[in-house]
KOLPA-535107 format. One record per residue (C-alpha): residue in one letter; x, y, z. Coordinates in steps of 0.1 Angstrom, whole numbers, plus 5000, padded with zeros to 4 digits. Each point is the difference from the previous one (the first is absolute). Last residue first. Example, Ala and Ser with C-alpha at 12.3 -4.5 7.8 and 13.67 -1.06 7.14 Angstrom:
REM KOLPA-535107
s513749895071;a498649665007;
REM end
This chain:
REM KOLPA-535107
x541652189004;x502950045025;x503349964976;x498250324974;x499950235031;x496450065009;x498950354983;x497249904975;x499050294973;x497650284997;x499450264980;x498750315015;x496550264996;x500650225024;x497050035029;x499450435002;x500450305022;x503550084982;x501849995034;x498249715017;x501049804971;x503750115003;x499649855039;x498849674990;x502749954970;x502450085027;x498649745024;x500249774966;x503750114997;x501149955033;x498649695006;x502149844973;x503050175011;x499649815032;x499249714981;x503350004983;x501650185036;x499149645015;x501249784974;x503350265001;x500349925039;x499549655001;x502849914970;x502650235020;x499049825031;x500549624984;x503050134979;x501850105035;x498449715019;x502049784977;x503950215003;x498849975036;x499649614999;x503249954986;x501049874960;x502549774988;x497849705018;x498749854973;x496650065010;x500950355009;x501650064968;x496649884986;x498150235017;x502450334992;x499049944964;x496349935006;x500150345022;x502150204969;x497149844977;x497150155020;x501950345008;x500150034958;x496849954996;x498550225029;x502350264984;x499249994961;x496949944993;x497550035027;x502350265022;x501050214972;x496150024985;x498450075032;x502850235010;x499250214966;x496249975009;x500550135031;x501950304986;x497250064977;x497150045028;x502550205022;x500850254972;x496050024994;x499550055034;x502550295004;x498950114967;x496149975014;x500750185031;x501450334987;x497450064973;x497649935033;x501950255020;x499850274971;x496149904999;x500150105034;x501450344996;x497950084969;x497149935018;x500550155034;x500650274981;x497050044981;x498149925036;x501950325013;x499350264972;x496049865002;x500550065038;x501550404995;x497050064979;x497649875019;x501750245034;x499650274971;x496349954993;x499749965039;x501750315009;x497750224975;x497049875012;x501650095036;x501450384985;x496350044982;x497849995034;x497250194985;x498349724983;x496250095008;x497649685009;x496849994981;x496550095004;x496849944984;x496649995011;x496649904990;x496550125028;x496949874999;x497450115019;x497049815015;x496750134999;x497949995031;x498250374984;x501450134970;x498350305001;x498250095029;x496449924999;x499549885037;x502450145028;x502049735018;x501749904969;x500149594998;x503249845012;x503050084978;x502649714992;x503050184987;x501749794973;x503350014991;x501849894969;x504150014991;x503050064973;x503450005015;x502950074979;x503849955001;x502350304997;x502750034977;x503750045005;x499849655014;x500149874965;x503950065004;x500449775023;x497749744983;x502350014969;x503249965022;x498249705015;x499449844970;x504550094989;x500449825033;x497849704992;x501749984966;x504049995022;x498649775021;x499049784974;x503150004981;x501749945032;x497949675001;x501249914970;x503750085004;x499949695028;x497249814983;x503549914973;x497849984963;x500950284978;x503650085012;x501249665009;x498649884969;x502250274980;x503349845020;x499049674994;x499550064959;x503350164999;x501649745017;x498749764981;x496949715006;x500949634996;x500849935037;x501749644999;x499349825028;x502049665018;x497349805011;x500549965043;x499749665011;x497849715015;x498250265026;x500149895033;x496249925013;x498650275024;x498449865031;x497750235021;x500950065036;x499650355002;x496549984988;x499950204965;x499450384993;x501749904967;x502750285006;x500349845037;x500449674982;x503350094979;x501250165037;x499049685018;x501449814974;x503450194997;x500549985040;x499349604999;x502449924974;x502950175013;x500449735030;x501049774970;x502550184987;x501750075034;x499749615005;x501549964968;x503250245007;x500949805032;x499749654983;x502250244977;x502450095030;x499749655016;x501049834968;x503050194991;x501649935034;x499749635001;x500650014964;x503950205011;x499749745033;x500449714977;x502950124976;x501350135030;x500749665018;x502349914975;x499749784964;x501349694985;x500249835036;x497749724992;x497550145025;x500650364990;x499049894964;x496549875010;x499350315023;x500950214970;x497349824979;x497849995024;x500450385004;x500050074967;x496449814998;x498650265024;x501450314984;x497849894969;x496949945019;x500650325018;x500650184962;x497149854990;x498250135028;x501350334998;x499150024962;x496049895007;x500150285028;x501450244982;x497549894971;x497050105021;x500950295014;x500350124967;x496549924996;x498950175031;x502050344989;x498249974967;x496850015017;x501150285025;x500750244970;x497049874987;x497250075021;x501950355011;x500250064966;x496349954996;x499350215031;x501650274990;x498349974963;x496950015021;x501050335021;x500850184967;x496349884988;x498350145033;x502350325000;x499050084963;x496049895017;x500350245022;x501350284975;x497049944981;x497950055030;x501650335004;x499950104964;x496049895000;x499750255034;x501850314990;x498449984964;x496449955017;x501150325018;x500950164973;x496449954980;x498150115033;x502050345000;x499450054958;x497550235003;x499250155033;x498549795028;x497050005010;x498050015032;x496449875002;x497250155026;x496449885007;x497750155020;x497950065034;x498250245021;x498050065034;x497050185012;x499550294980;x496750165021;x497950194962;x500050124966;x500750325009;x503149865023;x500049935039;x503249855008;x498849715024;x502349945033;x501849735002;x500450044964;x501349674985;x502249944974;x501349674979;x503149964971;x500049744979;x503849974983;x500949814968;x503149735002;x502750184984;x500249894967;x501649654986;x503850054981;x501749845026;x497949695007;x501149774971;x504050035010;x499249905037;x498549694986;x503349974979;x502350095028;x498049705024;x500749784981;x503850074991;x500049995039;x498449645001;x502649924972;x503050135021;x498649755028;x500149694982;x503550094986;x500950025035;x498649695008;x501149784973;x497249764991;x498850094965;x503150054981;x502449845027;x498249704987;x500150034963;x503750105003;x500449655025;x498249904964;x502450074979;x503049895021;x498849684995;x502149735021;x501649704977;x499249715016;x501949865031;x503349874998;x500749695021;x504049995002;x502650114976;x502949865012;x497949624996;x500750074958;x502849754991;x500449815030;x501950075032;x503549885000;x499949675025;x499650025038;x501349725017;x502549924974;x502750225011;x499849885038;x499449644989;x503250004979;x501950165033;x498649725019;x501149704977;x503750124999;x500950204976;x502049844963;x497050014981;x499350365013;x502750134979;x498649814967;x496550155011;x501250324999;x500849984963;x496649834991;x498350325024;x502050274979;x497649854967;x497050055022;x501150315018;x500650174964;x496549914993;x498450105029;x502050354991;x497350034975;x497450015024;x501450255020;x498850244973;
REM end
């Protein structure tokens, strides 16, 4: 942008230089001691485009918390393949301390095998219980990555915004800079006052002021970009070259029923709500009793009187028993306390998904309102406060125009280059957010977003 106004200060320069004909030798070497900078030196050393894609790889597989919700997805699906296994089987063991004399002789001590089991359907509901669970784990796992994402690129975009406020401020010192030569020149003839040096004076300090600010923002935004990387503190991140201007190329509609199938937020109340509706089933199995089948065996020594039948032989006793479900009111309280939590998690549902409806037209309004500034300011605004400050230049330089009336167009020029890229980030940080929404990447068309006079 600023430089197209190295033009104007070329062709300004030819008429200044008629003035400064007629200065004495000093005030010609205090105008030509620093010369306009050359086409391209506002920019400075730009660094490689940075790939947001892979700081998305990165947070991917080195983000901490993400990290950790996986180990607990983990450890849901092992839990998952272990609900539906038997009781362990029991061996029981007995000894007389004192022999029980039987027919067939002195019992000494016995032994057996028991196994419970459950009634029909009770391991089935618990493996329910336990696969919804780990399936809610994993919703909160993929919600928690698409936090993390926009996270990534929320502070991304910030960094390359950051990035063109401080290439804008610097033109814009460089700029203020040769005004105040310029002025300086013209208060030595006596063509201008002492204000039309202080007013630069002035101007400069505030947006040497502003860089320094801008600058000092760099370090906070990498150390949060590489605390989502799981980085070193220290770790340099290259500015960004720009931000594309995106075009989603999905509908409303098409959003909205994304949102609904896709955001891990209504997921994982889906799941709660299945595991509920399991454990509603395995309530009301608990109307029936569970069943234990066991073995014993006695060990008999031999029969102390000879030619007794079934002498030293071992008896072998099978058993069943099972547990008797009298308590109906607590059976009864738990299938109605399942109830009352599948009623809830429905709720929870609806209400969220409400909220999310909610969020995605506020985002969506924000996403196209950025893209209205974007267009204003890149073709119509910034353009216009470009030729009002080449216009208010060249009075200067003639001297029909004051310093102020050219700090004015400078600052008004500053501030809508700023809110251009301002409204730049906006919409891709609003793009980022409506993604986390609908639970998915949109596909978008891209195109460049450095003003037209900067590329």
């Amino acid at each position: 942008m600023m430089k197209a106004l190295v033009k104007i200060l070329y062709s300004c320069t030819m008429a200044t230089l008629l003035m400064v004909a007629a200065l004495p030798a000093a005030a010609a070497d205090a105008v030509d001691a620093e010369q306009v900078p050359a086409p391209g030196s506002y920019l400075g050393d730009r660094a490689e485009l940075s790939d947001l894609r892979s700081f998305l790889v990165q947070a991917a597989e080195n983000n901490n918390e993400l990290r950790a919700a996986f180990q607990k997805w983990q450890a849901a699906l092992k839990n998952s393949a272990r609900a539906d296994v038997l009781p362990d089987p029991k061996f029981n063991f007995g000894y007389y301390t004192t022999p029980l004399e039987t027919r067939g002789g002195p019992a000494r001590y016995k032994y057996g095998l028991s196994q419970s089991l459950p009634f029909f359907g009770k391991l089935g509901y618990k493996e329910q219980m336990a696969l919804r669970q780990a399936d809610g784990v994993k919703a909160q796992l993929d919600s928690l990555k698409l936090s993390t994402f926009y996270q990534v690129k929320n502070v991304y975009y910030e960094y390359a915004y950051l990035a063109r406020a401080i290439d804008i401020t610097k033109e814009n010192i460089e700029l203020m800079k040769y005004l105040e030569k310029i002025a300086t020149a013209r208060y030595t003839t006596g063509s201008a006052k002492h204000a039309d040096i202080i007013r630069p004076q002035v101007e400069l300090g505030k947006l040497e002021d502003k860089l320094n600010s801008l600058i000092d923002l760099k370090h906070p935004l990498a150390a949060k970009l590489n605390a989502l990387l799981d980085r070193p503190r220290g770790t340099g991140i290259e500015f960004p070259a720009s931000i594309p201007i995106m075009f989603m190329t999905d509908s409303d509609e098409a959003l909205f029923a994304e949102l609904q199938e896709y955001n891990p937020k209504l997921a994982y109340w889906e799941t709660v709500v299945k595991k509920e509706e399991a454990g509603k089933g395995l309530a009301e199995r608990n109307y029936y009793p569970d069943f234990t089948f066991g073995v014993d065996v006695t060990e008999v020594d031999d029969a102390r009187n000879p030619g007794v039948i079934g002498d030293g032989q071992n008896p072998v006793m099978t058993s069943m028993s099972f547990n008797i479900p009298i308590w109906l009111e607590s059976r009864g309280a738990a299938v109605d306390e399942s109830q009352a939590k599948i009623i809830a998690a429905k709720r929870s549902r609806v209400g969220l998904e409400q909220q999310l409806r909610a969020d995605l037209e506020l985002a969506l309004y924000k996403y196209r309102d950025a893209g209205r500034k974007i267009n204003l300011y890149r073709d119509t605004l910034v353009p216009k406060a470009e030729q009002s400050l080449g216009v208010t230049m060249e009075a200067f330089m003639t001297g029909a125009g004051t310093s102020l009336d050219l700090i004015d167009a400078e600052k008004t020029l500053l501030e809508l280059q700023l809110a251009y890229y301002r409204a730049l980030t906006d919409q891709a940080q609003k793009l980022a957010e409506i993604e986390t929404l609908v639970g998915r990447e949109l596909p978008c068309e891209f195109h460049g977003s450095l003003l037209k006079k900067e590329q």
